[in-house]
FIMAR-987236 format. One record per residue (C-alpha): x, y, z; residue in three letters. Coordinates in steps of 0.2 Angstrom, whole numbers, padded with zeros to 4 digits, always signed. Layout:
% residues N
XYZALA
...
***
This chain:
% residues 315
+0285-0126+0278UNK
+0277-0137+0289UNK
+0279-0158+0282UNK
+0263-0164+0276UNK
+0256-0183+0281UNK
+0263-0188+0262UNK
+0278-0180+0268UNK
+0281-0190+0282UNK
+0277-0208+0271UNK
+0291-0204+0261UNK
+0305-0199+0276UNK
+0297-0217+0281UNK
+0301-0228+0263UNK
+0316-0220+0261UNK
+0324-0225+0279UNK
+0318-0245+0279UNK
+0326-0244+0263UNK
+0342-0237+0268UNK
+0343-0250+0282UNK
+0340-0263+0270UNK
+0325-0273+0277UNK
+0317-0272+0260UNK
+0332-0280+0253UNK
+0335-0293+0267UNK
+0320-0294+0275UNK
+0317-0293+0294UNK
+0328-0301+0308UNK
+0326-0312+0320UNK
+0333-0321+0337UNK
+0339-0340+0339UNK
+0336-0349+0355UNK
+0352-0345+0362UNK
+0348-0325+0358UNK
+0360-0325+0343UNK
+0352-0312+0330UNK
+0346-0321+0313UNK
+0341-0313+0297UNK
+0326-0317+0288UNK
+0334-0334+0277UNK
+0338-0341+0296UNK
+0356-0335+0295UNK
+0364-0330+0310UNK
+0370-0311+0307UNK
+0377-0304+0290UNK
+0370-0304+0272UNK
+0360-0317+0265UNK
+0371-0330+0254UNK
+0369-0325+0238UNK
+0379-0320+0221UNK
+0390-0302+0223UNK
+0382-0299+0204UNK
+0365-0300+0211UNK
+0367-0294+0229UNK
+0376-0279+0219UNK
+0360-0276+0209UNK
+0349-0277+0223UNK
+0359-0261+0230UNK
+0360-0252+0215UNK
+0340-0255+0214UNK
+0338-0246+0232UNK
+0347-0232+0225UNK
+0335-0228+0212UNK
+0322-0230+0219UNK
+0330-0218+0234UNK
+0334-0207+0221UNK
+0317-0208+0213UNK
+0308-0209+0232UNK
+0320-0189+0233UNK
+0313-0184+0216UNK
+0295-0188+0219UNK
+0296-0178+0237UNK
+0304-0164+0228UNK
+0290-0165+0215UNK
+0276-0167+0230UNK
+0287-0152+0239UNK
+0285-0141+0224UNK
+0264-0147+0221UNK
+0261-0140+0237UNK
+0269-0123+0236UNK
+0259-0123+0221UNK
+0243-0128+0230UNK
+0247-0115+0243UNK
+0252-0100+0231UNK
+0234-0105+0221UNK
+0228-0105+0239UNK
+0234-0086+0244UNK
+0229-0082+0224UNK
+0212-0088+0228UNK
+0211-0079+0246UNK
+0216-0062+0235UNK
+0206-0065+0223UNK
+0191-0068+0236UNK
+0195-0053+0247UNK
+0196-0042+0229UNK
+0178-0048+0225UNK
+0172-0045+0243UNK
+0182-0027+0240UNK
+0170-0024+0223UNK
+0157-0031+0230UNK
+0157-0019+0246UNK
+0157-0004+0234UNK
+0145-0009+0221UNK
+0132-0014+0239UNK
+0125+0005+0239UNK
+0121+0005+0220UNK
+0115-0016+0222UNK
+0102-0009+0237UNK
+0096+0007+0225UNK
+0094-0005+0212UNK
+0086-0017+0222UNK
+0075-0002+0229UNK
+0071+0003+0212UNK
+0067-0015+0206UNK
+0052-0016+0221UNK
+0046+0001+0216UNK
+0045-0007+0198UNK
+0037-0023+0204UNK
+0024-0012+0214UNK
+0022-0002+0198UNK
+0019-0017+0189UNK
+0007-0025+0202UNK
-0004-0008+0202UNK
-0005-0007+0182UNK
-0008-0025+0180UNK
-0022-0023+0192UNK
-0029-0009+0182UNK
-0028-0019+0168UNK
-0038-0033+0175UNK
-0052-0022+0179UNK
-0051-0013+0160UNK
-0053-0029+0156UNK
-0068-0032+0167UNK
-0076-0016+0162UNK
-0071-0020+0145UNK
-0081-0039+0145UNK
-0097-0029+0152UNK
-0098-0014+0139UNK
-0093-0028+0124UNK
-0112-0030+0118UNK
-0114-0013+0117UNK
-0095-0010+0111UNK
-0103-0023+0096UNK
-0117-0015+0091UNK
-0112+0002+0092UNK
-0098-0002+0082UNK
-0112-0011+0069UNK
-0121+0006+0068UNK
-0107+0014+0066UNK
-0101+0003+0052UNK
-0117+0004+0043UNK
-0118+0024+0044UNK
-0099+0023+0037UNK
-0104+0013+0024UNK
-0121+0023+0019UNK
-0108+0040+0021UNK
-0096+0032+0010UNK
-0110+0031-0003UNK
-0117+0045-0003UNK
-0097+0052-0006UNK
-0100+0043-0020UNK
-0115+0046-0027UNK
-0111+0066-0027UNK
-0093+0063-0035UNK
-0103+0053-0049UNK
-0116+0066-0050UNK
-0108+0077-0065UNK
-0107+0058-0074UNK
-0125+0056-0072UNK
-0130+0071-0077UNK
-0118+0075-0092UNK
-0111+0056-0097UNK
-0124+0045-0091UNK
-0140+0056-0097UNK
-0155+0054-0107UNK
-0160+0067-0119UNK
-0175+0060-0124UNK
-0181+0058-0105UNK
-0176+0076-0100UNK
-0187+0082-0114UNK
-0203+0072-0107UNK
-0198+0080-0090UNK
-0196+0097-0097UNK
-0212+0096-0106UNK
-0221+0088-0091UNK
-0214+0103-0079UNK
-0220+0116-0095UNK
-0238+0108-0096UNK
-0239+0109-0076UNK
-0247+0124-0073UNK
-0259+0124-0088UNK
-0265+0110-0081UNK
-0264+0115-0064UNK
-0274+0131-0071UNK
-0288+0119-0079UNK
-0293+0109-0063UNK
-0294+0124-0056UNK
-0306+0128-0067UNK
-0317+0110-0067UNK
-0317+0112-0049UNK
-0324+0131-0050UNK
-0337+0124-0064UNK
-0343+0110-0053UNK
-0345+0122-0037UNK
-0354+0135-0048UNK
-0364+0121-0055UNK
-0371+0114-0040UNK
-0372+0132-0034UNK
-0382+0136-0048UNK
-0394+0122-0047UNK
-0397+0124-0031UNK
-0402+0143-0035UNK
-0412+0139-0048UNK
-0421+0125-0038UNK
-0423+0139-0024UNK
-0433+0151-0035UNK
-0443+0137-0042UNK
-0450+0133-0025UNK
-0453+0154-0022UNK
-0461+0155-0036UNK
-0474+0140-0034UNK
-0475+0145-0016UNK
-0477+0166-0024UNK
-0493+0158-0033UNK
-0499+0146-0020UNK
-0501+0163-0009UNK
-0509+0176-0024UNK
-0522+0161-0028UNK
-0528+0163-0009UNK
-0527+0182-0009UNK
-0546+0184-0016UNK
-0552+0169-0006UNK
-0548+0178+0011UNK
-0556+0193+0005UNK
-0572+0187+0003UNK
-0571+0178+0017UNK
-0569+0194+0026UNK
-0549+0192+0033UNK
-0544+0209+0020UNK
-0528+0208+0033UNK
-0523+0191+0032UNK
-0527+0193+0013UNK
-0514+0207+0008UNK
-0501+0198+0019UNK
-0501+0184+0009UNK
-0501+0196-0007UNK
-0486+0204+0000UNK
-0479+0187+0003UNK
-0483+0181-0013UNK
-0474+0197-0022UNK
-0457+0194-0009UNK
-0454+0178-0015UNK
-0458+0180-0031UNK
-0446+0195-0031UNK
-0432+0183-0022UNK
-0435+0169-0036UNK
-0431+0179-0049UNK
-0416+0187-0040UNK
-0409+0168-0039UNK
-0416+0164-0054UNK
-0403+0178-0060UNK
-0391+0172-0049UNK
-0390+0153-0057UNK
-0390+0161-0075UNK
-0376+0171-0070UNK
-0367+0156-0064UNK
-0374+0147-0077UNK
-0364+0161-0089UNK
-0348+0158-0080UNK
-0347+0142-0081UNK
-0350+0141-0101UNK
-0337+0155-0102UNK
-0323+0143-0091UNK
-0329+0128-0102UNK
-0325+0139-0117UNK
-0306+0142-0109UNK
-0300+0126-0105UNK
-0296+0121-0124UNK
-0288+0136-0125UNK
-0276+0132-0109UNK
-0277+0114-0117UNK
-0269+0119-0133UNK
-0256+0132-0123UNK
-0252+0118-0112UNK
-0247+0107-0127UNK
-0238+0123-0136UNK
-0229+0125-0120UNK
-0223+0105-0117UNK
-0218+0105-0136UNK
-0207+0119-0135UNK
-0198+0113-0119UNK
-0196+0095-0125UNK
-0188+0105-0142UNK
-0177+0113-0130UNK
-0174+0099-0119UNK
-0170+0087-0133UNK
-0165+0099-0148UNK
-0160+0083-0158UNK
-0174+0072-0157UNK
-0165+0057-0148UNK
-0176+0043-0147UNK
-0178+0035-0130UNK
-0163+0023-0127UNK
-0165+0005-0128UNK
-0162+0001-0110UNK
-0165+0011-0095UNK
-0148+0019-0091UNK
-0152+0023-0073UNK
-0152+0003-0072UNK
-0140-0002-0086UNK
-0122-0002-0077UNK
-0130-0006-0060UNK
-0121-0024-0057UNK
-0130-0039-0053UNK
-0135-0044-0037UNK
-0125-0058-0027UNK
***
């Protein structure tokens, strides 16, 4: 093993200590070339006690022999330092191994990662224009979504009405009100009937009276034209004389034919006044009966309106 610097520090320490300088001190030359030690004695050891100059010595020793243990110590550190060294370089080259074998599947995982990241750039792209197209459509998005809330709403109600409609009709009913409803529905067409027949009556009516004025104005004009007939005559227009006589006949003849056609009317129209008291009365048979059905009990109409009495209050 090669010495280290620290090495070299210690083979140094313990030498000056093994001559002694530490101990002595340094030497010197006189004047004349005579060697002196450090005290200015002139060759040997220092004048001093044997007790103490023994001490000294046996003080060098230790610490020479503490000088050998702490090389030995320093010695062993650094095989230890070296062995952790060529641990570490094994340990290294091992990793450098693993990591050269995992290096295919690091680049295919590295590959993978940019094709994610790609994939990742392209969908949030696409996102950020749904988004875009999503800010433009979000008026309409609202109030379509408005409509569509109020025709859930108005579809949910009706849901309910028909589930509740057994519960109005047989629960929540008004006997008394279906036997005005029935008997409204029987009277219908008796009185449907008798303006039929008001309206025939006033046609006929003005019918008739236009008839009859019609044949009054023949007739006045039938005896304007006889009264003339002689007066032609003898004023020698015979021609002109049985024309108006002819005249005069014709319109008397279509006077009374509208004079018969009014009485006729006339006839009908007291015959229709005659029937509508007996529709009347059938119409009121008819609405009693189906009010009896309707209402077999004779309920009285209810106090409040139930159509309205479990509706809650408003806000």
């Amino acid at each position: 093993m090669r010495a280290t610097p620290l090495c070299w520090l210690f083979f140094a320490r313990v030498t000056l200590l093994a001559c002694g300088h530490t101990l002595r001190g340094g030497t010197g030359q006189d004047p004349n070339g005579d060697l002196l030690d450090a005290e200015g004695y002139q060759g040997g050891p220092p004048p001093v006690g044997l007790e103490k100059h023994n001490m000294q010595i046996n003080t060098a020793a230790a610490k020479i022999s503490a000088l050998k243990v702490k090389q030995v110590v320093a010695a062993n550190g650094a095989q230890a330092s070296a062995a952790k060294a060529a641990t570490a370089k094994l340990r290294v080259e091992e990793i450098y191994v693993k990591t050269m074998n995992v290096m295919p599947e690091l680049n295919q995982v590295k590959l993978l990662a940019k094709l994610q990241a790609a994939k990742a750039n392209a969908a949030s792209k696409q996102t950020i224009a749904f988004r875009k197209d999503m800010d433009k459509k979000k008026k309409k998005i609202i109030t379509d979504s408005q409509l569509l809330a109020v025709q859930a709403v108005k579809s949910l109600f009706k849901e309910k009405y028909k589930e509740l409609s057994e519960w109005r009709h047989k629960v929540l009913a008004d006997p008394w009100n279906q036997g005005q409803v029935a008997a409204t529905k029987a009277a219908a067409p008796y009185f449907k009937t008798m303006g039929q027949f008001a309206g025939s009556m006033a046609g006929f009516g003005l019918e008739a009276s236009s008839m009859k004025s019609a044949a009054a104005a023949d007739s006045a004009n039938a005896e304007s034209l006889a009264s003339g007939v002689e007066a032609k005559k003898e004023a020698g227009d015979p021609i002109g004389a049985e024309q108006d006589r002819e005249m005069a006949a014709a319109l008397k003849t279509q006077s009374a034919q509208l004079a018969a056609r009014a009485g006729t009317l006339d006839g009908q129209v007291a015959s229709m006044q005659n029937v509508v008291p007996q529709y009347a009365a059938a119409a009121g048979q008819a609405a009693w009966s189906a009010e009896g059905a309707a209402n077999p009990d004779s309920v009285p109409p209810p106090p409040v309106d139930p159509n309205f009495a479990f509706t809650p209050a408003p806000p």
